[in-house]
C-alpha positions as CSV (number, residue, x, y, z in Angstrom):
1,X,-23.7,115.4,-9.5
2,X,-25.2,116.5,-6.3
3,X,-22.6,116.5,-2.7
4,X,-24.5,115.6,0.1
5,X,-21.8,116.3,2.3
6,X,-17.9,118.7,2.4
7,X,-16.2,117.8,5.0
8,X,-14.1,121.1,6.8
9,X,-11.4,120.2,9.1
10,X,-12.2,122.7,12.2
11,X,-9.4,123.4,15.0
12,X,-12.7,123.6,17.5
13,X,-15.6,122.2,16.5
14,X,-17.7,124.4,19.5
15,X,-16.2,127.7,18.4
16,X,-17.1,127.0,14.1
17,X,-20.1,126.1,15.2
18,X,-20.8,129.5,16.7
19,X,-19.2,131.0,13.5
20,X,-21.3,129.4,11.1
21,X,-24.7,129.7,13.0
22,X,-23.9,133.0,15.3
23,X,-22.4,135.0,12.4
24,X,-23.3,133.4,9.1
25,X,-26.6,132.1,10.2
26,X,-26.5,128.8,9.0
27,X,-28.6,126.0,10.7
28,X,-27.6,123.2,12.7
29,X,-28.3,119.8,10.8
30,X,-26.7,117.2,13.0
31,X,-25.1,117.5,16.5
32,X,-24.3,113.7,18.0
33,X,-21.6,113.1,20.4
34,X,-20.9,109.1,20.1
35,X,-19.7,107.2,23.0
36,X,-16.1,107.5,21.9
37,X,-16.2,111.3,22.0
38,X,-16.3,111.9,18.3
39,X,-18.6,114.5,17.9
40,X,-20.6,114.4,14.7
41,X,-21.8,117.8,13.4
42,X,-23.1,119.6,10.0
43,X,-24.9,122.5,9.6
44,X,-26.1,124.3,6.4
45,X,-26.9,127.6,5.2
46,X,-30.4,126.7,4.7
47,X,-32.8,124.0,6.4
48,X,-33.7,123.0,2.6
49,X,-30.2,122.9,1.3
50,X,-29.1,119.8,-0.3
51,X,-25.2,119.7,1.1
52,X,-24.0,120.5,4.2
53,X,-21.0,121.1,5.6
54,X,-19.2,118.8,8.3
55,X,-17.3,120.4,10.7
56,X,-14.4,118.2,11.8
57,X,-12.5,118.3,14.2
58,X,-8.7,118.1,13.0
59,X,-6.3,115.3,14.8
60,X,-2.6,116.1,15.2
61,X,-1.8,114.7,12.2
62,X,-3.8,116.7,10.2
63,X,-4.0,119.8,11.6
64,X,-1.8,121.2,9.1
65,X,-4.3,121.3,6.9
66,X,-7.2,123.5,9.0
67,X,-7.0,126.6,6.9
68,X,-5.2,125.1,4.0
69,X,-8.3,122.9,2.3
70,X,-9.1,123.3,-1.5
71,X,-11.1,121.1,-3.9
């Protein structure tokens, strides 16, 4: 079974994107702000890698959970 996607709730999408690119060095994969203000981003330790990792940004109901996310 291959994940082509994990989604991570984020409480600021700008400042895990710098995390994960800045200090981890992944790679952006996808950066799209739709017309509605939902901002659509994934980036990826590797430009090959098969999953990425979708940084969402967390609502005020789930919140919560930013920090507290296990599979």
């Amino acid at each position: 079974m291959e994940f082509s996607g994990i989604t991570l709730l984020v409480h600021d999408q700008q400042k895990a994107l710098g995390f994960f690119t800045e200090t981890l060095g992944f790679s952006i994969r996808a950066d799209v702000t739709f017309a509605n203000a939902f901002r659509w981003l994934t980036v990826a330790p590797d430009p090959e890698a098969q999953t990425a990792l979708i940084l969402s940004q967390a609502n005020e109901e789930d919140v919560h959970l930013v920090g507290n996310q296990v599979g």
